[in-house]
TIRO-855664 format. One line per 5 residues: number of its first residue (from 0); their letters; for each residue x, y, z of N, C-alpha, C. Coordinates in nm, 2 decimals. Layout:
% TIRO-855664
NUM = a = X Y Z X Y Z X Y Z; ...
END
This chain:
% TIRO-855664
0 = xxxxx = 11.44 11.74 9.98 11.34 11.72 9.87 11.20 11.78 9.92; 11.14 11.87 9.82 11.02 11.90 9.90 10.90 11.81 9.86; 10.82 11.81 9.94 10.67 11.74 9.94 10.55 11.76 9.85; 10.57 11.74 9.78 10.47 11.77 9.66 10.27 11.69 9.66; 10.32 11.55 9.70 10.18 11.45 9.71 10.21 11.38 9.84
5 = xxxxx = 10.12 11.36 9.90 10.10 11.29 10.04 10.01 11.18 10.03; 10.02 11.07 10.05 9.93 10.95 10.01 9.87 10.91 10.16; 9.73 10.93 10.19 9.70 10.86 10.33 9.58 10.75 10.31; 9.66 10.62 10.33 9.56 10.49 10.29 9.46 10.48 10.45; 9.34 10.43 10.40 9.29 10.44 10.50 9.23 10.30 10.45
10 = xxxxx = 9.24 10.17 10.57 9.17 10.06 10.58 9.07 9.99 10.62; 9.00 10.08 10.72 8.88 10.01 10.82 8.80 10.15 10.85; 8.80 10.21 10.95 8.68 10.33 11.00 8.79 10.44 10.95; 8.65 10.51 10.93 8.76 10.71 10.88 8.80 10.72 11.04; 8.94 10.79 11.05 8.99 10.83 11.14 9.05 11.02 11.16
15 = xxxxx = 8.89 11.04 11.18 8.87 11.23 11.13 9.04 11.27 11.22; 9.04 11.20 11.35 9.21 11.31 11.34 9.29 11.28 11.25; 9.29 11.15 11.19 9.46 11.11 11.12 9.42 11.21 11.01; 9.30 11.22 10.95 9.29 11.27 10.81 9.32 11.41 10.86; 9.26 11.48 10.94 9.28 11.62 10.98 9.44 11.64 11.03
20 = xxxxx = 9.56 11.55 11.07 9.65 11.58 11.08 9.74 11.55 10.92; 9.68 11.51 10.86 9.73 11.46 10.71 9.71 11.58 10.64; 9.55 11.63 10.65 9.53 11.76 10.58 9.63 11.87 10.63; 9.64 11.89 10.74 9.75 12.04 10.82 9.86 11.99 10.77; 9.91 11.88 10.74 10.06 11.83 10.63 10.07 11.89 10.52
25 = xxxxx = 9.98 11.86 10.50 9.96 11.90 10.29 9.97 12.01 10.28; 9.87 12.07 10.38 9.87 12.22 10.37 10.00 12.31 10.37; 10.07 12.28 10.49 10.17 12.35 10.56 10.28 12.30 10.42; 10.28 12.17 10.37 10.38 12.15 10.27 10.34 12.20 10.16; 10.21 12.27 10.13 10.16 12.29 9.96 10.15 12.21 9.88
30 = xxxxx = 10.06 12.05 9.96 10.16 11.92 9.88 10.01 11.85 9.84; 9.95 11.79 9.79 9.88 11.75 9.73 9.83 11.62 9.79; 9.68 11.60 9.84 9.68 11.50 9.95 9.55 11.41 9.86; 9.61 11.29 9.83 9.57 11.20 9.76 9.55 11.11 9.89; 9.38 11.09 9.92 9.35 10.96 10.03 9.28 10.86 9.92
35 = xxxxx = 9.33 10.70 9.99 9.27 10.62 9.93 9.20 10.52 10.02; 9.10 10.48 9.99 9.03 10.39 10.12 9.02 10.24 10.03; 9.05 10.15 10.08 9.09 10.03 10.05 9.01 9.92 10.09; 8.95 9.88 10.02 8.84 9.75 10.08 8.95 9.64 10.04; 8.95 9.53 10.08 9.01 9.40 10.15 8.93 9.31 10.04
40 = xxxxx = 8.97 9.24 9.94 8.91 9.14 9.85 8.82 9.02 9.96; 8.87 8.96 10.11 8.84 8.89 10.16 8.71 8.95 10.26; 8.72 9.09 10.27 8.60 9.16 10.33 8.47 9.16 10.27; 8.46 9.10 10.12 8.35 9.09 10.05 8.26 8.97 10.12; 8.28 8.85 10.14 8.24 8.76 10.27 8.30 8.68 10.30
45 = xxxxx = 8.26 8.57 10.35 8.29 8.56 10.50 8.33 8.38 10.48; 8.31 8.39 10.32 8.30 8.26 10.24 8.45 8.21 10.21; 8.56 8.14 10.29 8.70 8.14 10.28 8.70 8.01 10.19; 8.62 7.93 10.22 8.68 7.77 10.19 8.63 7.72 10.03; 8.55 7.79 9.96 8.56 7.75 9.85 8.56 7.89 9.76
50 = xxxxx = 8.69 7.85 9.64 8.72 8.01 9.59 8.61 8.03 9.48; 8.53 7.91 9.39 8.45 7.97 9.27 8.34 8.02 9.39; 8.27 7.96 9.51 8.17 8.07 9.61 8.20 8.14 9.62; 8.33 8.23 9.68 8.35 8.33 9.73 8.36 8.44 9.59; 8.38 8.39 9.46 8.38 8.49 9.39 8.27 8.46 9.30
55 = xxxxx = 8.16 8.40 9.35 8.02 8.43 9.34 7.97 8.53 9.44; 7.95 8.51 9.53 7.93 8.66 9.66 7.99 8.76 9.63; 8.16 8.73 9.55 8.15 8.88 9.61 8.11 8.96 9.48; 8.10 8.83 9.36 7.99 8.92 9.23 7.84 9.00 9.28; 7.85 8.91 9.33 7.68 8.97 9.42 7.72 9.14 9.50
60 = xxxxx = 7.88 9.11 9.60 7.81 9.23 9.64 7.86 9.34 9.60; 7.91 9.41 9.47 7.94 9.44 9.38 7.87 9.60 9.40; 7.75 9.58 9.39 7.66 9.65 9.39 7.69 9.75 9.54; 7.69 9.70 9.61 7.70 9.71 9.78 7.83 9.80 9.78; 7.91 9.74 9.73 8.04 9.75 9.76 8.08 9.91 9.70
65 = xxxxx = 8.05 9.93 9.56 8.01 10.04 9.44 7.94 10.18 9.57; 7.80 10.13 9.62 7.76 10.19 9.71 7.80 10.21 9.84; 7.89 10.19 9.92 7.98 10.20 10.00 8.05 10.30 9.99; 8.14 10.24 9.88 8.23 10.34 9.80 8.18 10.45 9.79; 8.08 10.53 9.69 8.02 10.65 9.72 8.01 10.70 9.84
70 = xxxxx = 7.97 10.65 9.88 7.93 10.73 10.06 8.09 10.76 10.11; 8.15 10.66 10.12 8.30 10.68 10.16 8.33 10.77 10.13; 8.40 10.83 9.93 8.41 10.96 9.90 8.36 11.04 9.94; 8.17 11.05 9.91 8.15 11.21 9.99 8.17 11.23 10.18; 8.19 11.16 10.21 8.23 11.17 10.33 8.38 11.22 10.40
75 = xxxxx = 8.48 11.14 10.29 8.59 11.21 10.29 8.63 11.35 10.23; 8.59 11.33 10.13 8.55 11.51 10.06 8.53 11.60 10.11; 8.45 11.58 10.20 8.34 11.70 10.34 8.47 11.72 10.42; 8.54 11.59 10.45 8.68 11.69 10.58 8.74 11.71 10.48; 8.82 11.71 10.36 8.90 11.79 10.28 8.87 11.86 10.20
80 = xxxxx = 8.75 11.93 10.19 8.70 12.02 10.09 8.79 12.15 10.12; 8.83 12.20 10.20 8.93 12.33 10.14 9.11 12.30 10.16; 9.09 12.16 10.11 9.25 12.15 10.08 9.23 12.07 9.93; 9.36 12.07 9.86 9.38 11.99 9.71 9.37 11.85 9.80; 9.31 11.79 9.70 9.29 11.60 9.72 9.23 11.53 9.64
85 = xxxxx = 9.28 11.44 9.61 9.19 11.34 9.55 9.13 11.24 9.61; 9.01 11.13 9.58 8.96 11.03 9.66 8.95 10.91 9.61; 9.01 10.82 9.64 9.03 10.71 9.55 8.95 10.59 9.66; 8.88 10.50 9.58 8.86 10.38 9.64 8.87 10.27 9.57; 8.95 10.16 9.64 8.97 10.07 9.51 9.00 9.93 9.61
90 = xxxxx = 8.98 9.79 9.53 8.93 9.66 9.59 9.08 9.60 9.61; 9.15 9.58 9.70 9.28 9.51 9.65 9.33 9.46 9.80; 9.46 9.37 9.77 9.55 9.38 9.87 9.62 9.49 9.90; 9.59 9.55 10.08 9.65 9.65 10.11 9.78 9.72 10.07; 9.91 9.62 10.13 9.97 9.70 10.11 10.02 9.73 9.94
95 = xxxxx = 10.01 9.58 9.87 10.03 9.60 9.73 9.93 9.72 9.70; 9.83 9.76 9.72 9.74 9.89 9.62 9.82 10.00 9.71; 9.85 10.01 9.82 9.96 10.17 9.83 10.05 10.14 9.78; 10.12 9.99 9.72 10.21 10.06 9.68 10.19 10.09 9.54; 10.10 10.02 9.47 10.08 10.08 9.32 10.04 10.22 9.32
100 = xxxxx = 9.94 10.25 9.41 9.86 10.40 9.37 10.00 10.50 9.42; 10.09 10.45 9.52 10.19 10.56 9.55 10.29 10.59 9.46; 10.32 10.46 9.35 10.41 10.45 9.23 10.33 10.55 9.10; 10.17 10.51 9.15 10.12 10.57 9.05 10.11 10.76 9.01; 10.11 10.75 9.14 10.05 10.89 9.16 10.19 11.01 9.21
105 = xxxxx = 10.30 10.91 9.19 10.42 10.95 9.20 10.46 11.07 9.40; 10.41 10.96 9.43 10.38 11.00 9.63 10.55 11.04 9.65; 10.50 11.10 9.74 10.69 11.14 9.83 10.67 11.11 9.93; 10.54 11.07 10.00 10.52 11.03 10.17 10.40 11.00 10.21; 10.38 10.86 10.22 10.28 10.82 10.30 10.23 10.82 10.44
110 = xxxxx = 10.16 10.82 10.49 10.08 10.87 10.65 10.01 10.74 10.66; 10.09 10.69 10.78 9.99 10.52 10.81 9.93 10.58 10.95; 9.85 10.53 11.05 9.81 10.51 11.17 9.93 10.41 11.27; 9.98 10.47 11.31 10.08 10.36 11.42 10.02 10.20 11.44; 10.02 10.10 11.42 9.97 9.98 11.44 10.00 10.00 11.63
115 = xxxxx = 9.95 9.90 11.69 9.98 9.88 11.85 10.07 9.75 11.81; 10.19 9.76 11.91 10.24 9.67 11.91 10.20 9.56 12.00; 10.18 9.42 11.88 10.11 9.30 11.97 10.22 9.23 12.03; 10.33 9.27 11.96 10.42 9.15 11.95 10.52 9.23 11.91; 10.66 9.16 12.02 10.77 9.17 12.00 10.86 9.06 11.90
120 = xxxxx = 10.81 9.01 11.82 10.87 8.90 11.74 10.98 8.98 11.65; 11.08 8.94 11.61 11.20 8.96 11.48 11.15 8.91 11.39; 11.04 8.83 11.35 11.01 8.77 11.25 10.90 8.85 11.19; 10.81 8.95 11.23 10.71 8.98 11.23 10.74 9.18 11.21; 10.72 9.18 11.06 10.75 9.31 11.03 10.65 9.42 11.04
125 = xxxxx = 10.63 9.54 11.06 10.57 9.62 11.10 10.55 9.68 10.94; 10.41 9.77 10.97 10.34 9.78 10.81 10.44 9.89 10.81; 10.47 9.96 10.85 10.57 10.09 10.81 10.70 10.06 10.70; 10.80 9.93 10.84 10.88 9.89 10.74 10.88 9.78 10.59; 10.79 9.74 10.61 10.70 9.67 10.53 10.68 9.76 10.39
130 = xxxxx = 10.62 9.85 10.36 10.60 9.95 10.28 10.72 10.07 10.26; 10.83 10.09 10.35 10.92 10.17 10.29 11.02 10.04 10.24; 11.01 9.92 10.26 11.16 9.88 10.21 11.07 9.82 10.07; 10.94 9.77 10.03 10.88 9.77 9.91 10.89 9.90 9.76; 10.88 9.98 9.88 10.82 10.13 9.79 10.93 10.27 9.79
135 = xxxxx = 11.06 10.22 9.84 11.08 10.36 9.90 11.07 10.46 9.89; 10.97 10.50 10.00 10.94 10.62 9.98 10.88 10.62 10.14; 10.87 10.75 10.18 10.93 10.82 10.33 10.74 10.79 10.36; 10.79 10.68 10.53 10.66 10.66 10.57 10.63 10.75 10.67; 10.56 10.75 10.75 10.50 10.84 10.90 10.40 10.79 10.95
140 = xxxx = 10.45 10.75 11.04 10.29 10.67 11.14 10.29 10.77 11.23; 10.13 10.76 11.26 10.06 10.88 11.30 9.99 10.79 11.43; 10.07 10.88 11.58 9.99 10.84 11.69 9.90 10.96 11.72; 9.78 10.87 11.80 9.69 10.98 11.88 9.75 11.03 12.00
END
């Protein structure tokens, strides 16, 4: 099956090599590289213990958040400006919003960052398998 869309979620700091090895993917496959950067509903603050507070703040930071988001795009845009891509930013639980935008956007393969293994536990699943037995659809963790 060929590679048409490449979905690379990005959750905390841009990681210019993973994007730049994501971009030489798309490329080399002629495949269409949809990045999405993902804020964390609980990243709005820092306010856990009462839920009508916390969704007072994070009405507040709304604004912030909106502004973030801008910068984020044109910043990712600047490393993929001479490949096809889209830039998505959106407020959710992680791995649930890859798997909606990858259902959405009809992905054939996502690009995670290798997690470091903390832990050897059987109980304790890894975001890779975690997301292909949700979604299937063909993962790739990306080491440095």
């Amino acid at each position: 099956m060929k590679t048409t869309t490449i979905l690379l979620p990005i959750t905390h700091t841009l990681d210019t090599d993973l994007i730049y090895f994501t971009k030489a993917l798309a490329k080399q496959h002629g495949a269409k590289l949809i990045c999405l950067y993902i804020t964390s509903p609980l990243s709005l603050t820092n306010c856990y213990t009462y839920p009508s507070l916390l969704y007072s703040i994070a009405n507040l930071n709304v604004d912030l958040v909106q502004m973030a988001q801008e910068d984020m795009v044109k910043r990712i845009n600047a490393l993929l400006n001479d490949c096809e891509h889209e830039t998505l930013c959106l407020i959710g639980p992680t791995t649930d919003t890859i798997i909606s935008v990858a259902k959405q956007k009809e992905v054939d393969l996502i690009v995670i960052p290798k997690q470091k293994e903390s832990t050897h536990s059987k109980f304790v699943i890894s975001p890779k398998d975690k997301l292909q037995k949700k979604c299937q659809i063909n993962v790739i963790e990306y080491t440095k």
